[in-house]
C-alpha positions as CSV (number, residue, x, y, z in Angstrom):
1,X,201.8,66.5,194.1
2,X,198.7,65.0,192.3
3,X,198.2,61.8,193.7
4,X,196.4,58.6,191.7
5,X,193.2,59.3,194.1
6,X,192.6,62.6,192.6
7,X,193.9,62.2,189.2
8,X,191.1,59.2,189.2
9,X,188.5,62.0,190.5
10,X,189.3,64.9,187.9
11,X,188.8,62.3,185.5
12,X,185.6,61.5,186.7
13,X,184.6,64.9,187.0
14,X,185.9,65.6,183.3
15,X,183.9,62.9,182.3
16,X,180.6,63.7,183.8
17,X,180.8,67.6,183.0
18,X,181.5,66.2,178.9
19,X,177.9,65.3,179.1
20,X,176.2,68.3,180.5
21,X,174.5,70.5,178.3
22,X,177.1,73.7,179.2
23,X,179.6,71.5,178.5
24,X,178.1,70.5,175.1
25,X,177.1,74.1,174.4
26,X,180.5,75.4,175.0
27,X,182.2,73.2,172.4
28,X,179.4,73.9,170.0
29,X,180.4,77.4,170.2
30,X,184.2,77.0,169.2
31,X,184.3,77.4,165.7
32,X,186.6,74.7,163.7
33,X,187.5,77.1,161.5
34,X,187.6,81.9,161.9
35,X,184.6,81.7,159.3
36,X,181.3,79.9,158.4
37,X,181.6,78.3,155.2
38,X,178.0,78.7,153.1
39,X,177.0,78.8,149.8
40,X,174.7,81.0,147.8
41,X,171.2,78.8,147.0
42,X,170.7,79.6,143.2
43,X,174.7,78.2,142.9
44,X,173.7,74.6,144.3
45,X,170.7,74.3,142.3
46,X,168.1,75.6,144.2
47,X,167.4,79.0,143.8
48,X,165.1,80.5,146.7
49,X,163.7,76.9,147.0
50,X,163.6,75.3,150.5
51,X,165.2,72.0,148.9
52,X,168.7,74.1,149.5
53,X,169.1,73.3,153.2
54,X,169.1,69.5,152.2
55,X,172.0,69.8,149.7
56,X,173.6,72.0,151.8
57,X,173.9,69.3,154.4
58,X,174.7,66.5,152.0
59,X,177.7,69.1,150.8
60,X,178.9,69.7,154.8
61,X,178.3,73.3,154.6
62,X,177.1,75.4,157.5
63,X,174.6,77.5,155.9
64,X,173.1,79.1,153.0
65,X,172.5,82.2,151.6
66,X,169.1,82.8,150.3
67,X,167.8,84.8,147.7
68,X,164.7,86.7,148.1
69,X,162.9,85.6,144.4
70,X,162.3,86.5,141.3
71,X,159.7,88.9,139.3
72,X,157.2,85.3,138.5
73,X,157.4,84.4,142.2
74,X,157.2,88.0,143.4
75,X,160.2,87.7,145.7
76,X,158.2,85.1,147.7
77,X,160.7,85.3,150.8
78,X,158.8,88.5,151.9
79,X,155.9,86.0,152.9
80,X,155.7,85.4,156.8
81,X,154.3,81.8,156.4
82,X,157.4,80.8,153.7
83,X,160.0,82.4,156.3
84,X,158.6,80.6,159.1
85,X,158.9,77.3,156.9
86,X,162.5,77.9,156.4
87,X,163.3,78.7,159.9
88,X,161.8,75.2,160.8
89,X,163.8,73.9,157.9
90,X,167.3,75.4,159.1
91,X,166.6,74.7,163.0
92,X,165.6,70.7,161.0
93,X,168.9,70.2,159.2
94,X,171.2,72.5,161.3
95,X,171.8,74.4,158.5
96,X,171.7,77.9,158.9
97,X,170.4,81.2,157.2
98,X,173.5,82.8,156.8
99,X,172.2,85.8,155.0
100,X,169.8,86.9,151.9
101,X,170.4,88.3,148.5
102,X,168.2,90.3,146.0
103,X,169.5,89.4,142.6
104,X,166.4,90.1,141.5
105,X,168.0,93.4,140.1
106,X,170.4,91.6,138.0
107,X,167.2,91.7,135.5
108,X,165.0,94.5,136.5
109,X,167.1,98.1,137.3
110,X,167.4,99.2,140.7
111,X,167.6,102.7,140.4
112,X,164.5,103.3,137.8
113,X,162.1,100.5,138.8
114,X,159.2,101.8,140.6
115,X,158.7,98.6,143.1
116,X,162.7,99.3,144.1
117,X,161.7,101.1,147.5
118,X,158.6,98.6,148.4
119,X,160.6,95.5,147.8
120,X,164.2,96.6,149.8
121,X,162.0,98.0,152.4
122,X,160.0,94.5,152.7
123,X,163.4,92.2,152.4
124,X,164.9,94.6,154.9
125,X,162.0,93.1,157.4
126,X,162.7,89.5,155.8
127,X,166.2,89.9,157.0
128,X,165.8,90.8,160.3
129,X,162.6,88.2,160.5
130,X,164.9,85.1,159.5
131,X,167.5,86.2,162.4
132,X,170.6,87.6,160.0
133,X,172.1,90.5,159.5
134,X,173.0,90.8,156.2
135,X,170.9,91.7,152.4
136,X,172.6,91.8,149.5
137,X,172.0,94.3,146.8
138,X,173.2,92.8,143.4
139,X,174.4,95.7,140.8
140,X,175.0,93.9,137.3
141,X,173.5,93.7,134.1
142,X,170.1,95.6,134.4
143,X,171.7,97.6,137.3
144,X,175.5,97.8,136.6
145,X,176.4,101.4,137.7
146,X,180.3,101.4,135.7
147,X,180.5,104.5,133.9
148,X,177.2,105.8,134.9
149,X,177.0,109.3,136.6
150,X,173.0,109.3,136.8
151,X,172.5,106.1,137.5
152,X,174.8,106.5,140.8
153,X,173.5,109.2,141.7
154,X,169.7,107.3,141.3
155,X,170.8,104.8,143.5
156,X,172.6,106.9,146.1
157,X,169.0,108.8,146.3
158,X,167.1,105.4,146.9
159,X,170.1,104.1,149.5
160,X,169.4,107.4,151.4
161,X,166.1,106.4,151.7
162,X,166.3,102.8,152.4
163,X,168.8,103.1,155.0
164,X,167.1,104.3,157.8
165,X,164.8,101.2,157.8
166,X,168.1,99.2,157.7
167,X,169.4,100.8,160.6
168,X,166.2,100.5,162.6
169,X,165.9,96.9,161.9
170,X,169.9,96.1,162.6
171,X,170.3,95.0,159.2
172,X,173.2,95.9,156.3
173,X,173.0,96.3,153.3
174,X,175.5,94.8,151.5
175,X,176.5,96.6,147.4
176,X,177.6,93.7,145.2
177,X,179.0,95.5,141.7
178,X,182.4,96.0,139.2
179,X,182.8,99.0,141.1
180,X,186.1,99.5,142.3
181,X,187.2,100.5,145.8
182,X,187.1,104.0,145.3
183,X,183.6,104.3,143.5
184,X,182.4,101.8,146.5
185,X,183.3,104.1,149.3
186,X,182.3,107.2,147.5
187,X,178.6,105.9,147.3
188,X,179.0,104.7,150.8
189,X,179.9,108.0,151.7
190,X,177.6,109.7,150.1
191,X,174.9,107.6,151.8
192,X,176.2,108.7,155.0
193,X,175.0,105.2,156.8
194,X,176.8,102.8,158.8
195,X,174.7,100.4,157.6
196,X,175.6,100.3,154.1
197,X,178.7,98.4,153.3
198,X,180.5,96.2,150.2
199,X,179.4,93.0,149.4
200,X,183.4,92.2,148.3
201,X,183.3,89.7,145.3
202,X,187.0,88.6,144.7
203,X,186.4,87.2,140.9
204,X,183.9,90.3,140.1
205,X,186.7,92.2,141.0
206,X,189.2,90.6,139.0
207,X,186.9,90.2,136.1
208,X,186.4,93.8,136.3
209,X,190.0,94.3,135.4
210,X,190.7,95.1,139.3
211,X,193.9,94.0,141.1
212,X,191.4,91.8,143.6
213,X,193.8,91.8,146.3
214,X,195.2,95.3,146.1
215,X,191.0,96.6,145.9
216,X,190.2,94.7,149.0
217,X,193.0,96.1,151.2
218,X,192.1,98.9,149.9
219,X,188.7,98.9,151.8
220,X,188.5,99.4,155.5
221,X,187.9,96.1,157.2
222,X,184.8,97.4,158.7
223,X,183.6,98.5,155.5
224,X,183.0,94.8,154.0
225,X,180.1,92.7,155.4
226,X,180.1,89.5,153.5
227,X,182.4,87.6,151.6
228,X,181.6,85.7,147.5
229,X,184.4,82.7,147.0
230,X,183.8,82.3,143.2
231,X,185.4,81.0,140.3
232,X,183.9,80.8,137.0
233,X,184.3,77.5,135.0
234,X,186.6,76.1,137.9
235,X,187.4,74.5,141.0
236,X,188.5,77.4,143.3
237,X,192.1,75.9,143.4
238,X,192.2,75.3,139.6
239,X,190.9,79.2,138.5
240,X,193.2,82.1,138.7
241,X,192.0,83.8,141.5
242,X,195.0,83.3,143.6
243,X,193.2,82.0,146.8
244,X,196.3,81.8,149.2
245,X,196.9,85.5,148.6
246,X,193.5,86.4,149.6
247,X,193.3,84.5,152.5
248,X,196.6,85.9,153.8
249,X,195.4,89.8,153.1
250,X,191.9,88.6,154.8
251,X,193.8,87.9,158.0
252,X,196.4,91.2,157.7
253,X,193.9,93.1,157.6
254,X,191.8,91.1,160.6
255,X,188.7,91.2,158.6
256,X,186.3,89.5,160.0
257,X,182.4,91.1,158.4
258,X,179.6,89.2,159.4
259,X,182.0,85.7,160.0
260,X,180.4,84.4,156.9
261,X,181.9,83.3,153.8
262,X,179.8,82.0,150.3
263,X,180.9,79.6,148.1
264,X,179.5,80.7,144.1
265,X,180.1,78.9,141.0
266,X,183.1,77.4,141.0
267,X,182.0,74.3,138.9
268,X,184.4,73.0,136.0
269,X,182.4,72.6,132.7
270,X,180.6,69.2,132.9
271,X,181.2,69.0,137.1
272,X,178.7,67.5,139.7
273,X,177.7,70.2,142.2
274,X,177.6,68.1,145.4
275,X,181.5,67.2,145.0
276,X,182.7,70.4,143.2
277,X,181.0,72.2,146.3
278,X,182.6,69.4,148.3
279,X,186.1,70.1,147.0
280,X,185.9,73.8,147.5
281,X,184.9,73.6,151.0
282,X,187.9,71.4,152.2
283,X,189.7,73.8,150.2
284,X,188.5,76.7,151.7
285,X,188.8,75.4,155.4
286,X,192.7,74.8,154.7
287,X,192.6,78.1,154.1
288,X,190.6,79.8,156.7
289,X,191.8,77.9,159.9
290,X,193.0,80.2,161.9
């Protein structure tokens, strides 16, 4: 039987270990929610500009995903003395670097450009520098490989190369495209690196004419590092993405990728970013509670 005595000295113990840094550090370290909410910089206004961790805060988000540059700025996050600014900048705000992108080769092509090898091998290092895990290689436009035998086969060459760095450095890299499930893993397999996975994209998908849901389960779980939450034109709740769906196959299949998910887009026409990007991350943490 507990008597008032030590009821009265449990809660005094309680008490005193709720201010001890263990204490504090323990709770720190249970997640609200199975995944970190970010958001992609260039999607909040800020695109590879340090100004991102700011609105990132004022939104509630828990990090961001950085892009690496452009051609004009020479993809300015390989410099050591901008990555060390935005480490003091994240450890500042308490927003973190979730992960980088290279969207770079949305307007240059990836598997013809000469500064291809160079500038992966260099972002690799800015990856690993910044303290994530995760670079994504964007495959559209300049570099969309649908329907394109020698252009896959130009980029599985240049993957084959660029892996090995990846590996050594603990750092995936993560293919963003309107390729379907099938053409994904056959590249991946091709490869022949573990550190080469799909940078899933649920409204690429479905804008590629892919059943999104039915493509992702379609993937191993381990095969998908990093997760886009995008809508185009809309609110996520308001587009026709069907977001319940997604969450629910996310969690049959226990996928779990890096633990980070990015908000993109999802701005109606005419829509403020801070409060659309406010909106989607409640929505989003209704969703992904578990």
């Amino acid at each position: 039987m507990i008597t008032r005595r030590k009821l009265l000295k449990q809660s005094l113990l309680l008490s005193t270990l709720m201010h001890t840094g263990a204490f504090k550090k323990l709770m720190a370290a249970t997640p609200a929610s199975s995944f970190k909410i970010g958001a992609c910089d260039w999607s909040i206004g800020k695109h590879s500009n340090i100004e991102a961790f700011e609105v990132a805060k004022t939104i509630g988000l828990d990090g961001i995903m950085v892009d690496m540059g452009s051609v004009e700025n020479k993809l300015h996050i390989r410099q050591k003395e901008l990555q060390q600014a935005y480490l003091k900048k994240s450890a500042e705000t308490g927003i973190a670097i979730s992960s980088l992108a290279m969207g770079v080769y949305n307007r240059i092509p990836f598997h013809s450009d000469p500064n291809t090898e160079q500038w992966v091998s260099e972002s690799i290092d800015a990856t690993k520098n910044l303290g994530v895990t995760v670079l994504l290689l964007a495959f559209f436009n300049a570099s969309d490989l649908r329907n394109d035998d020698a252009r896959k086969a130009a980029a599985v060459r240049l993957l084959r190369s660029l892996t090995p760095r990846a590996e050594k450095q603990g750092v995936i890299l993560g293919i963003e495209s309107y390729l379907d499930a099938k053409e994904h893993m056959e590249i991946i397999n091709k490869v022949g690196s573990k550190n080469l996975k799909v940078y899933y994209d649920f409204r690429n998908t479905a804008d590629a004419g892919h059943d999104t849901v039915a493509e992702f389960k379609k993937l191993d779980k381990d095969m998908v590092c990093e997760l886009h939450m995008k809508e185009n034109g809309f609110l996520l709740d308001e587009g026709s993405v069907d977001w319940k769906k997604v969450s629910e196959a996310i969690y049959e299949k226990g996928y779990r990728g890096d633990g980070w998910m990015q908000i993109e887009g999802a701005i109606p026409k005419g829509g403020d970013i801070i409060e659309s990007y406010k909106h989607n991350l409640s929505y989003l943490r209704t969703l992904f509670n578990k």
